[in-house]
BADREN-671049 format. One line per 5 residues: number of its first residue (from 1); for each residue z, x, y of C-alpha. Coordinates in nm, 4 decimals, padded with zeros to 6 digits. Example, Ala and Ser with C-alpha at 12.3 -4.5 7.8 and 13.67 -1.06 7.14 Angstrom:
# BADREN-671049
1) 00.7800/01.2300/-00.4500 | 00.7140/01.3670/-00.1060
This chain:
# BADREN-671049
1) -06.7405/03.4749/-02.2424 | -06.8090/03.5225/-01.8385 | -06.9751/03.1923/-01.8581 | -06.6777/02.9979/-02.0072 | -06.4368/03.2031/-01.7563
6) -06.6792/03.0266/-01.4753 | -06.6298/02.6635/-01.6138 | -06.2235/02.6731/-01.6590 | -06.1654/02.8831/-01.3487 | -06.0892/02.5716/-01.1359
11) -05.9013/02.5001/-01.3985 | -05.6624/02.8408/-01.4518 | -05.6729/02.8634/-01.0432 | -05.4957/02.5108/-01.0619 | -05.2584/02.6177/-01.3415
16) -05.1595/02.9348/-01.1944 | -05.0847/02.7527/-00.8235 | -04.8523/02.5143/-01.0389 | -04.6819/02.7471/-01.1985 | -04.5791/02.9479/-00.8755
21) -04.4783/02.5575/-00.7260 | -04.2420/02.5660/-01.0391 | -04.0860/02.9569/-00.9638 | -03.9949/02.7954/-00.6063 | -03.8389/02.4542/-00.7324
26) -03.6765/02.6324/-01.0270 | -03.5231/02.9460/-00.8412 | -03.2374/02.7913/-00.7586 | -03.1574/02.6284/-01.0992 | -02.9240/02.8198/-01.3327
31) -03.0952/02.6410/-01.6757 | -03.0758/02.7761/-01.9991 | -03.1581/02.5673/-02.2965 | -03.0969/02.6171/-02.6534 | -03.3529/02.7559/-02.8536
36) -03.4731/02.9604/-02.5643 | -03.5053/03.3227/-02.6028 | -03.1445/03.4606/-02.6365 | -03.2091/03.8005/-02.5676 | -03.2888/04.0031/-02.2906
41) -03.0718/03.7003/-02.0957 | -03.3464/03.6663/-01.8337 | -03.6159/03.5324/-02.0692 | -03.3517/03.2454/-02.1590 | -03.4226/03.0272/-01.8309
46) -03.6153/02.7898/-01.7779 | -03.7520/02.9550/-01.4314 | -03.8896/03.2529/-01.7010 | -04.1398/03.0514/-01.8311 | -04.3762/02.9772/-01.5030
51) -04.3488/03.3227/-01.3759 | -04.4870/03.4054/-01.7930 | -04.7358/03.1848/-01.7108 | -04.8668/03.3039/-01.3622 | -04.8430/03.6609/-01.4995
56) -05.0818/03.5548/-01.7776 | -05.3020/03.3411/-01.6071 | -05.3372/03.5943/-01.3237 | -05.4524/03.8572/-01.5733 | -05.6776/03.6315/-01.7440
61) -05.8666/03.5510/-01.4461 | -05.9000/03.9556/-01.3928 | -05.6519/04.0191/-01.1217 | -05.8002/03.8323/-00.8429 | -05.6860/03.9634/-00.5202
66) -05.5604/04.3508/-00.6316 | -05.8758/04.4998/-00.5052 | -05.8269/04.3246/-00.1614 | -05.4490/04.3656/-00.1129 | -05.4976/04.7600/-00.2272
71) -05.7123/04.8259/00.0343 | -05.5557/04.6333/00.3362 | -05.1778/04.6776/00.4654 | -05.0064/04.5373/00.1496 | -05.0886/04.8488/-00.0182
76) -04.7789/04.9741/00.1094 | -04.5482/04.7222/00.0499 | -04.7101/04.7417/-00.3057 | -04.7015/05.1124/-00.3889 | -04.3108/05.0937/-00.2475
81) -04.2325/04.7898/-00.4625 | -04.3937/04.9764/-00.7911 | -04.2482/05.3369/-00.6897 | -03.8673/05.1242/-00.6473 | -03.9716/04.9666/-00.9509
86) -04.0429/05.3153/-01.1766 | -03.7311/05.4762/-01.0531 | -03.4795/05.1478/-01.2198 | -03.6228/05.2218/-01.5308 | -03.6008/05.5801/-01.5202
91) -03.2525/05.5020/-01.4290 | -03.1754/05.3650/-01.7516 | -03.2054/05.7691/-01.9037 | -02.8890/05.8813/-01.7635 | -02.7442/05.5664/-01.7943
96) -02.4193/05.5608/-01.9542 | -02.4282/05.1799/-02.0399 | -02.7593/05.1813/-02.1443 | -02.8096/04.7989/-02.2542 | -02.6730/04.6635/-01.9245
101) -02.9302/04.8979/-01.7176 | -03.2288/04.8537/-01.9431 | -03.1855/04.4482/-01.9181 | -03.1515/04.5219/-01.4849 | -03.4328/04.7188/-01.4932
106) -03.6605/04.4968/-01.7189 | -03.5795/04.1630/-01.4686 | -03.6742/04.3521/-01.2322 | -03.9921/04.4838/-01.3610 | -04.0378/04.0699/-01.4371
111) -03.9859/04.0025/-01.0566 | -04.2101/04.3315/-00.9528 | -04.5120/04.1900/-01.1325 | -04.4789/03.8452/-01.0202 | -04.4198/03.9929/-00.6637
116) -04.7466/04.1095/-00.7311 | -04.9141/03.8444/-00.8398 | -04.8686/03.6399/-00.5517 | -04.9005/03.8948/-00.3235 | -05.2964/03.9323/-00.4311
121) -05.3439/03.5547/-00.4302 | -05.4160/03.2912/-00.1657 | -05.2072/02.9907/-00.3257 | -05.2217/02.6816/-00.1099 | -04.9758/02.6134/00.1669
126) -04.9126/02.2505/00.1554 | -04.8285/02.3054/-00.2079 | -04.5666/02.6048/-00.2026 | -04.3827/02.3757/00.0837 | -04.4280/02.0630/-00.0936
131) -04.2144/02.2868/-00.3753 | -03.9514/02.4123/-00.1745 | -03.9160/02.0782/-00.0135 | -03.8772/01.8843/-00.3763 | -03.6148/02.1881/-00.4897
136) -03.4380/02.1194/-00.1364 | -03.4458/01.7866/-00.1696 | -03.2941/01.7791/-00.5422 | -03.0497/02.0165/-00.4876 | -02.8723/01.9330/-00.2026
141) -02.8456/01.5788/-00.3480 | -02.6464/01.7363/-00.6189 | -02.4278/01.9110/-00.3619 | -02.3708/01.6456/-00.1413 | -02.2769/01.4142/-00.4569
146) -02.0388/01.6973/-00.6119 | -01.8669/01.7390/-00.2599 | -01.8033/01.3996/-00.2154 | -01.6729/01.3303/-00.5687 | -01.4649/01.6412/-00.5770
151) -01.6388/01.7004/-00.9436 | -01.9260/01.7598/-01.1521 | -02.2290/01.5164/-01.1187 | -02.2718/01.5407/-01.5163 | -02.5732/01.6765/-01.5729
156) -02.4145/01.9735/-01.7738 | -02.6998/01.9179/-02.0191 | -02.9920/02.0810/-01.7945 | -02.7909/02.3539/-01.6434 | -02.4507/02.2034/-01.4434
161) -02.1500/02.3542/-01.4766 | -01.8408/02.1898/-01.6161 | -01.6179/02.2794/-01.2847 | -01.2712/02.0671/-01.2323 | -01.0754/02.0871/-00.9862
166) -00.7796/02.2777/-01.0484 | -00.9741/02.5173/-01.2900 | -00.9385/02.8389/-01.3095 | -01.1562/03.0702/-01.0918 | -01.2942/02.7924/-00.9307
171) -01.4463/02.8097/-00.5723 | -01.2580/02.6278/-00.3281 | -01.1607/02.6324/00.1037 | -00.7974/02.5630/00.1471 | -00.6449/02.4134/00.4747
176) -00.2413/02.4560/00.4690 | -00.1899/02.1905/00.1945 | -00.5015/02.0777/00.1346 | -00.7850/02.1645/-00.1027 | -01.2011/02.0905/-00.1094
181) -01.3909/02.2371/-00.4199 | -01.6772/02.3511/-00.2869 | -02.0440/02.2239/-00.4921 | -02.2325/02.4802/-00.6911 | -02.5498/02.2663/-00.7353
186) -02.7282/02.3645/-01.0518 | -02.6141/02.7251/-00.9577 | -02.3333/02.9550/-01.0771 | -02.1672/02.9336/-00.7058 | -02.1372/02.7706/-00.3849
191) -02.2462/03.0617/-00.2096 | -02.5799/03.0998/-00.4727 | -02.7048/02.7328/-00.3774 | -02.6252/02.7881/-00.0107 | -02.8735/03.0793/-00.0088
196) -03.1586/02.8725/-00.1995 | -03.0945/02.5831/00.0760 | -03.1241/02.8487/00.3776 | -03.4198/02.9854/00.2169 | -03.5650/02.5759/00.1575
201) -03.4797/02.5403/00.5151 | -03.6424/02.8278/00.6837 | -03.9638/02.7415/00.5006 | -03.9841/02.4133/00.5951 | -03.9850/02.5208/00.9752
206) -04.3706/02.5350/00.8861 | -04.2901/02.2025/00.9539 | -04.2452/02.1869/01.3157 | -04.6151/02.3026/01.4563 | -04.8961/02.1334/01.6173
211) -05.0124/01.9302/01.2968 | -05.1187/01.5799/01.2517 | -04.9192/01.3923/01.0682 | -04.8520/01.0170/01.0214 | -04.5467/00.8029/01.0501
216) -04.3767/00.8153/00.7512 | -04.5132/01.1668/00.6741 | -04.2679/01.2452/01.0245 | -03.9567/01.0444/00.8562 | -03.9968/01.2086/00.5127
221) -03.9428/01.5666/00.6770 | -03.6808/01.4658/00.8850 | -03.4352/01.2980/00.6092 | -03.5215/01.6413/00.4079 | -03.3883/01.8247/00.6972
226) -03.0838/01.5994/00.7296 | -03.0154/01.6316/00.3773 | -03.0888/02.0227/00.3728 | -02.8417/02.0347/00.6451 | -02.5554/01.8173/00.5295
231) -02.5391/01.9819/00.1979 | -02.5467/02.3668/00.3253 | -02.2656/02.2739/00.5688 | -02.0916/02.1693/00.2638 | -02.1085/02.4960/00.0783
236) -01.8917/02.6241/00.3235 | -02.1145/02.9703/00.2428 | -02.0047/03.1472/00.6002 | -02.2957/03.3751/00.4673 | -02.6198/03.1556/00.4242
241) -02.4796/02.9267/00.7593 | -02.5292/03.2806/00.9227 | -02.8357/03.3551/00.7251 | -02.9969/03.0367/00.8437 | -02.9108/03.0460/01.2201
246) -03.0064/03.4165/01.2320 | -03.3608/03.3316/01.0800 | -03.4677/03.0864/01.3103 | -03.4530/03.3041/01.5753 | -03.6748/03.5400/01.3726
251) -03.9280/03.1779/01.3189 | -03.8998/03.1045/01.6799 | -03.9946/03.4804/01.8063 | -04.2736/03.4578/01.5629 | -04.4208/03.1302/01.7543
256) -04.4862/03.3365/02.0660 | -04.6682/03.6030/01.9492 | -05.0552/03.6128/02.0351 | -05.2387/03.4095/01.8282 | -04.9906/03.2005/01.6485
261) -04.9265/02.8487/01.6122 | -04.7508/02.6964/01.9007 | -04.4231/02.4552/01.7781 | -04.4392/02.0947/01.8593 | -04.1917/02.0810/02.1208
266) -04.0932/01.7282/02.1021 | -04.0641/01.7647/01.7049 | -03.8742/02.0552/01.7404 | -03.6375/01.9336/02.0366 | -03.5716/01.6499/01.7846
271) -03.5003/01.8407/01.4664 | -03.2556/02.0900/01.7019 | -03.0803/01.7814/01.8073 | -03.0742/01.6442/01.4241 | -02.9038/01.9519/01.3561
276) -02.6562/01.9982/01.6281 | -02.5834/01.6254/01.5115 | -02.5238/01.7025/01.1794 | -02.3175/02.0025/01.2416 | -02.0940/01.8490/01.5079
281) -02.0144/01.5753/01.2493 | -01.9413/01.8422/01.0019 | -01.6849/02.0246/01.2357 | -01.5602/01.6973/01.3526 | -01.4721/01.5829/00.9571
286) -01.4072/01.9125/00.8406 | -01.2435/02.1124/01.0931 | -00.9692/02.2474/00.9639 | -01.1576/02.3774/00.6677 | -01.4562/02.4904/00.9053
291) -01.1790/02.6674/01.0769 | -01.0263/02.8294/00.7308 | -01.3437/02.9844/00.6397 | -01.4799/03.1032/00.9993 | -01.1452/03.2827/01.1024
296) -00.9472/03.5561/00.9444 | -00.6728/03.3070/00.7581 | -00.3435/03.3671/00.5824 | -00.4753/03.0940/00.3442 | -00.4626/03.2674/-00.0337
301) -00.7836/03.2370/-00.1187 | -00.9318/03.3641/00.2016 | -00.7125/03.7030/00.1756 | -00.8158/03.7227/-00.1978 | -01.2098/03.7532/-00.1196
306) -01.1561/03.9813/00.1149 | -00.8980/04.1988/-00.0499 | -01.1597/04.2349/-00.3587 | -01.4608/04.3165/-00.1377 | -01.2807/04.6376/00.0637
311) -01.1823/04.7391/-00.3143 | -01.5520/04.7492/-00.4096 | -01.6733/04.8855/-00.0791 | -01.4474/05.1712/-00.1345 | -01.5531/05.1990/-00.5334
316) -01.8978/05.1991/-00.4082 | -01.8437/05.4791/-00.1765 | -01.6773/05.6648/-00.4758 | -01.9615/05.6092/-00.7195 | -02.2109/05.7272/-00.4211
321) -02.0056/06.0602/-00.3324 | -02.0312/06.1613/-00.7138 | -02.3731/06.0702/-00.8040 | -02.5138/06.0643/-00.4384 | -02.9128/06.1416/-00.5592
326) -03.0091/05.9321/-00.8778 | -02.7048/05.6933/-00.8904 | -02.5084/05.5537/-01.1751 | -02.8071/05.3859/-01.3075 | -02.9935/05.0172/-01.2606
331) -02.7322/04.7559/-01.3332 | -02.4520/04.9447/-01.4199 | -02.2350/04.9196/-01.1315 | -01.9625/04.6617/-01.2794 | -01.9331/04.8693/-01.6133
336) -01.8488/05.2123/-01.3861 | -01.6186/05.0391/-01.1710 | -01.3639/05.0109/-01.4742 | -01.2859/05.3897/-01.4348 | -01.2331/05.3470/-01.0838
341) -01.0339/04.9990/-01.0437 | -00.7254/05.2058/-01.1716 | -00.7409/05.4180/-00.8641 | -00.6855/05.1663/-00.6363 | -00.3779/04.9454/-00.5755
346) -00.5563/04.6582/-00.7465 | -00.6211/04.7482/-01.1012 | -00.6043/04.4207/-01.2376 | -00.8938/04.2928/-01.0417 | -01.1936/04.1489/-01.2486
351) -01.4993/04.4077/-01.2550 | -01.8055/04.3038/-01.0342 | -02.0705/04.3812/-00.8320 | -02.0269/04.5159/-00.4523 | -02.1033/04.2168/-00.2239
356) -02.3567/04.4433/-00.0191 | -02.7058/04.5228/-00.1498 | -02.7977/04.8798/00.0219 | -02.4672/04.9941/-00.1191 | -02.5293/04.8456/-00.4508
361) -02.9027/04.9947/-00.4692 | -02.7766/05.3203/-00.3239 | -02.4580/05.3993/-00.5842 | -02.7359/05.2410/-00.8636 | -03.0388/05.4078/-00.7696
366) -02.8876/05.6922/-00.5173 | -03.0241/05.7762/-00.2060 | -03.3775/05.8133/-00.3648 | -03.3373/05.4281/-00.4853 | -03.1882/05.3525/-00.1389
371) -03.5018/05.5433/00.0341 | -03.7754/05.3338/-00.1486 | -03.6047/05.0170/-00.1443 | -03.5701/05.0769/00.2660 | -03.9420/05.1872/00.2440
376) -04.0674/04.8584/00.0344 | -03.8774/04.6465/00.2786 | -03.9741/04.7529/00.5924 | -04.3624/04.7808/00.5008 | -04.3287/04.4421/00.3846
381) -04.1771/04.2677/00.6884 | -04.3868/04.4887/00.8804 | -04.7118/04.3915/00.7712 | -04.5434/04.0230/00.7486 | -04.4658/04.0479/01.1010
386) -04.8098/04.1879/01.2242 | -05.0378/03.9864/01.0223 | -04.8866/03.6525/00.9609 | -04.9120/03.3421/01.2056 | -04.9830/03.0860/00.9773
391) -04.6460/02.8712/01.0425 | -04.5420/02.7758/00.6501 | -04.6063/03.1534/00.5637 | -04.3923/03.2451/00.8723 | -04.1058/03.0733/00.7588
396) -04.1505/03.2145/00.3942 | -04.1193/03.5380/00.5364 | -03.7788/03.3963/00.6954 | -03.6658/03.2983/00.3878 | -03.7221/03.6207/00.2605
401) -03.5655/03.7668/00.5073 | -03.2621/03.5535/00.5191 | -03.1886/03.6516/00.1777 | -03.2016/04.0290/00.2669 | -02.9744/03.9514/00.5308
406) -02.7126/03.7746/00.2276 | -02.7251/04.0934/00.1137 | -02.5473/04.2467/00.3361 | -02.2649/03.9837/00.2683 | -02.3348/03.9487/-00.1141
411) -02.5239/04.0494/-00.4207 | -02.6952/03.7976/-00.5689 | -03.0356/03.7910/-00.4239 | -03.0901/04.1574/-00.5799 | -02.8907/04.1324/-00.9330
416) -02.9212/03.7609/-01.0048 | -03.2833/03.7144/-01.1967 | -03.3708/03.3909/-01.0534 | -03.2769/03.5140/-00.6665 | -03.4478/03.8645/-00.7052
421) -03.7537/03.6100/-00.7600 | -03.7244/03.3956/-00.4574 | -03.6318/03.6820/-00.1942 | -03.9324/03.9235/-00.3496 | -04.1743/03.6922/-00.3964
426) -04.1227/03.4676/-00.0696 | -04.2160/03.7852/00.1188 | -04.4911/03.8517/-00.1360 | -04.5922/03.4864/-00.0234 | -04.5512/03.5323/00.3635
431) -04.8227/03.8076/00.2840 | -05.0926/03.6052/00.1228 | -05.3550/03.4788/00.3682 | -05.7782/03.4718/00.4414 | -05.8401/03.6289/00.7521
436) -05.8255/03.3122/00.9608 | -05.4670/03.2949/00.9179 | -05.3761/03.6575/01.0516 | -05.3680/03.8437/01.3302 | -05.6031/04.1168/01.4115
441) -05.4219/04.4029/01.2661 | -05.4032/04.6420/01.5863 | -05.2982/04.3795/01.7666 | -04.9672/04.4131/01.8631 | -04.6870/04.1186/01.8664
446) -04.6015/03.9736/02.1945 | -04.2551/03.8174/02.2461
């Protein structure tokens, strides 16, 4: 048996890398086919069935990697991850909506083990940008195609939805008289697809170092950029424009610390000018909805968004205050805010999630959920910070990190399967790395 495991192990090593290149260009693809499994709802999509398969394949080969990553720095980020991990299930025992907790808490036990997985491995650079880059590239073609047509691209049957304008509870940015519906991509929002395209862009800042490249090789990652940049701007997602600016400050500090890649200045002198470019044009088409979204508007829509996110803030605080240690239980935030909508002077309003992930974890979870999450975080950027220079897994960590910072905005990168994936298991990513790629680990940053 150990001798047929030797002969196909080139072979699993190059299944398992493809399925994690198919997590990345998936994760921002709301697909659900028929005939798929129905139930628990995040085994349905399509993005469920490479992280099945890199779960598998990883065990199969014996866990390659666990030994190494329990005994180095990770070991924290990995105990935290499994400790935040234990607690959402045990959540689901004083759960009063049992069903909806037990199907949070099993995602996430999907997205802890894949988190895992590619923590432990050493997957190949070239290959996990090459899959961000394809997921960019097809997605913000979608966007920039719905924007422009002010409708659905008609692809309903792998995963778009059937938006009009005019619908009902459609996403749209209003200036005085006039109306733009804003693209959802393959997604379930506008602001959903501009995360995935912050988190596409920040990776590809690997991009930008000292690396030979030819030509055309140059051109290709340029028009990506243009394209990744056209279609965020059109999102009009005020968080992932802020995500993405934020970031690259975080890429850019990285690039002077000792030991790490030095950017190509002329490469990246022309890719800041590509954006400022693009973004100027933007303004200068767009302005007055630029404008609507950036500034505290009488516009309808604008007063409606913000109107239903101080009413969860405040339910949040509420749920907190009466279950302060364990929390109302994984996932079962929208069900308890029914009893508490009819406190406030907007009863009517439409259950949902608090747009801010530490309050969300910390009303779910309490303020022992809240204290590992806090814990798995920061050991995980930490040891991102401290050990990673290799550029590509740099901007991974970005991504990543951009995400977190949605969070504070919005919920979706924690309760939405396919974005609990991408945030997790980018930083699980920024992580990986032989020796030759890190920093000594008592040497400390320099900026």
């Amino acid at each position: 048996m150990k001798f047929l495991f030797k002969r196909i192990e080139p072979l699993l090593d190059w299944l398992q890398n493809l399925a994690i290149y198919g997590v990345l260009f998936l994760a921002g693809w709301w697909w659900r086919p028929e005939g798929l499994i129905r139930q628990p709802y995040y085994l349905g999509f399509v993005v469920t069935l490479p992280v099945i398969a890199t779960l598998v394949i990883w065990s199969l080969r014996g866990f390659p990697g666990l030994g190494e990553a329990l005994q180095d720095q990770r070991r924290f980020f990995l105990l935290g991850l499994a400790l935040f991990t234990l607690w959402a299930l045990c959540s689901v025992v004083w759960s009063r909506f049992r069903d909806p907790s037990l199907t949070a808490a099993g995602q996430f036990v999907l997205v802890c083990l894949f988190t895992l997985t590619v923590t432990c491995l050493n997957t190949s650079r070239q290959g996990l940008i090459r899959a961000l880059g394809a997921g960019l590239i097809w997605q913000a073609s979608i966007v920039i195609v719905q924007f422009l047509r002010g409708q659905p691209v008609g692809l309903q049957i792998i995963g778009e939805f059937e938006i009009r304008p005019g619908g009902a509870g459609l996403s749209v940015v209003m200036a005085e008289a006039e109306r733009l519906m804003r693209p959802y991509g393959l997604t379930i929002h506008p602001n959903v697809i501009g995360g995935y395209l912050a988190v596409g862009l920040l990776a590809l800042s690997g991009w930008l170092v000292k690396d030979q490249i030819r030509r055309w090789q140059g051109a290709v990652r340029f028009v990506t950029l243009a394209v990744g940049l056209w279609a965020i701007c059109f999102t009009f997602s005020r968080s992932a424009w802020g995500a993405l600016i934020g970031d690259l400050g975080v890429v850019i500090a990285a690039s002077f610390r000792r030991g790490a890649a030095r950017i190509n200045v002329q490469r990246a002198t022309t890719a800041a000018l590509m954006g400022a470019a693009v973004f100027a044009g933007f303004v200068i088409a767009y302005g007055d909805f630029v404008l609507a979204r950036t500034t505290l508007s009488e516009g309808e829509t604008e007063l409606r968004s913000v109107v239903e996110r101080e009413v969860f803030y405040e339910i949040a605080t509420w749920m907190i205050r009466d279950q302060p240690i364990r929390g109302v239980g994984m996932g079962a935030f929208a069900w308890e805010s029914w009893k508490y909508l009819v406190r406030t002077p907007h009863p009517s309003l439409r259950p949902q999630n608090v747009h801010n992930i530490p309050l969300l974890v910390t009303a779910e979870l309490g303020f022992v959920g809240l204290s590992l999450w806090l814990f798995t975080l920061i050991s995980g950027f930490w040891s991102a910070w401290r050990t990673t220079s290799d550029p590509i897994r740099v901007g991974l960590m970005a991504g990543s990190l951009a995400l977190f910072a949605v969070g504070l905005l919005d919920f979706y990168p924690h309760a939405i399967f396919h974005f609990a994936l991408l945030s997790w298991g980018c930083l699980g990513l920024s992580l990986q790395g032989t020796p030759e790629h890190q920093i000594a680990p008592m040497e400390q940053p320099r900026l």
